[in-house]
N, C-alpha and C positions, 0 to 999 in steps of 0.2 A: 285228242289223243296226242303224245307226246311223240316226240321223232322217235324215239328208242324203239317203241312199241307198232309204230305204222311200217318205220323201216322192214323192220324183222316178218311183220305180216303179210308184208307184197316180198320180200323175198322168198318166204315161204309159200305164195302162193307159184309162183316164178320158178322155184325149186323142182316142184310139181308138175311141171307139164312136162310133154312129152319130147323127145325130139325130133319127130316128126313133127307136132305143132309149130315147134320153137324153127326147124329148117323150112318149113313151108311158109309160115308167115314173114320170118328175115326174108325172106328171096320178094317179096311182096313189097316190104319196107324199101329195100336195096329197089327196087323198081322205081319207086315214087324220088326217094332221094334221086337216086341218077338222070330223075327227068327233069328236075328243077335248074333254073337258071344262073345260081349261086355256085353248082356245082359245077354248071358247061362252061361257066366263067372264069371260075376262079382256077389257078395255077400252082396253087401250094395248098394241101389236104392235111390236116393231122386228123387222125385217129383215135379209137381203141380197139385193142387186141380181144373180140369179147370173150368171156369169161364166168363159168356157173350160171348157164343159161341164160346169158347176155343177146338180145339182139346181133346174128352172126356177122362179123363183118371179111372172114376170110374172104370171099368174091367179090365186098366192095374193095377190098387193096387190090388184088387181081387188075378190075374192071378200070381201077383208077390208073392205074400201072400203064395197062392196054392203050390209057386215053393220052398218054406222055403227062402226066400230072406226079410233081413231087409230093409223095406220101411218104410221111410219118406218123410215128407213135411215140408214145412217153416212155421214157427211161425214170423209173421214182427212183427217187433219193431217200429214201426212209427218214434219218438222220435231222435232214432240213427241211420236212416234208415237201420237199419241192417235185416236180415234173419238168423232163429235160427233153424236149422231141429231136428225137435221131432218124436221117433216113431210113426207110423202108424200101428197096429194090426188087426180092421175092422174099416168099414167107419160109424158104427154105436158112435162112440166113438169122433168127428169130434165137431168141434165149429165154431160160424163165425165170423171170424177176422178184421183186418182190412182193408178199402175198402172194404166190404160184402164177403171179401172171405174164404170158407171154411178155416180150418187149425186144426191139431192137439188141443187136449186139454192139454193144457202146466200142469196142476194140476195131471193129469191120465195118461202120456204119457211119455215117456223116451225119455233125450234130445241126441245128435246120438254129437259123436264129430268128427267133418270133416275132421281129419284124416282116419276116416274110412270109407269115400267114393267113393263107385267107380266109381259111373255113376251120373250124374247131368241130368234131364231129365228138359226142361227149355221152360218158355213160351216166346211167342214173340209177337207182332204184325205183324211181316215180317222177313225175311233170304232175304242174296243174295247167287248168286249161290257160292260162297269160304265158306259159312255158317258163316257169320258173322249174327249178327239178332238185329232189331232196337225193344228196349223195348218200355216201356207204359210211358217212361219218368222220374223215379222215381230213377233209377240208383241200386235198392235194387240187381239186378242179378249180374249185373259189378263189385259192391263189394265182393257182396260176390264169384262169381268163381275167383277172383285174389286170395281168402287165401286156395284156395285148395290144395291137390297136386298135382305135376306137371303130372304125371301121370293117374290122375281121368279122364273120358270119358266124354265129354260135349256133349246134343242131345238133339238137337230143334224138336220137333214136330209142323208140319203145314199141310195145306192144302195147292195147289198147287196153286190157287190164291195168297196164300202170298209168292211166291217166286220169285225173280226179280231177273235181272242180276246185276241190283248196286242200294245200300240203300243208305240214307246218314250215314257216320258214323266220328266217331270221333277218335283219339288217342287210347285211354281208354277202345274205344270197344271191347269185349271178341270174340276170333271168335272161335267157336265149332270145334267138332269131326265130328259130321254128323248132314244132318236135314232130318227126313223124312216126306214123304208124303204119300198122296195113290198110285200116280202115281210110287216115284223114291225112292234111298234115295244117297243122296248129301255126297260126302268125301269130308273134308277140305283140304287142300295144306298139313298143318300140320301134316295128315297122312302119307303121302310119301306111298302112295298105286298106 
């Protein structure tokens, strides 16, 4: 099956549920994430805002917040399709970008420079099980985890519907550190764990 055709099929299933599902299982996901050692460790968080029944992450900014951890989110640049991460302090401080999606207020908001990143928390439409993950098409994530450093922790959040044993992908595709879920949470090869 081609990306165009797979993508739209898990969004569409994704669409579908409910938000009870979609809030009771985030809080499950956010549990597991927050227990992981990548997360107790690291000191600089970027984000996403989620979005059309994304994996919720409003209480993980909260909880990161609470834990004196600098969080950010992408600011997209349409244009150059790039991703610009800007502090995130509270969620009351938020604007809506492009594609309707939350983001930082670039005017109020301190821009984070990606050397100082340690963990990429990254949205997807789907992961396979090695955690590689097929986006929404736009390529803004692919660019931007190539200029990170080599070193930074990449972590797909999903739900256990979007996890398949093989996506399509391409060359170019980035493949993560881990993806969780409610059920598990997925090591890449890459870990040598």
């Amino acid at each position: 099956m081609i990306k165009k055709d797979f993508r739209k099929n898990v969004l569409n299933i994704r669409k579908n549920k409910s938000e009870s599902f979609i809030s009771i299982k985030s809080k499950l996901i956010l549990e597991k994430l927050l227990s992981m050692n990548c997360i107790k460790d690291s000191q600089n968080i970027m984000l996403y805002l989620d979005f059309n029944n994304e994996v919720k992450t409003d209480n993980l900014v909260n909880s990161l917040i609470n834990l004196n951890k600098v969080v950010s989110s992408p600011i997209t640049i349409v244009d150059s399709k790039e991703l610009t991460p800007y502090r995130i302090t509270n969620l009351n401080n938020l604007c809506v970008g492009a594609y309707g999606i939350r983001e930082p207020n670039e005017n109020t908001s301190i821009k984070i420079d990606l050397t100082d990143i340690d963990v990429v928390i990254v949205p997807a439409v789907a992961y396979d099980k090695n955690c590689y993950r097929l986006g929404y098409g736009g390529g803004y994530y692919d660019r931007f985890l190539s200029k990170l450093r080599m070193d930074a922790v990449l972590i797909g959040l999903a739900f256990d519907f979007q996890v398949f044993d093989s996506i399509p992908k391409e060359d170019h595709d980035v493949q993560l550190d881990y993806v969780v879920t409610e059920s598990t949470i997925l090591y890449s090869s890459k870990n040598n764990l």
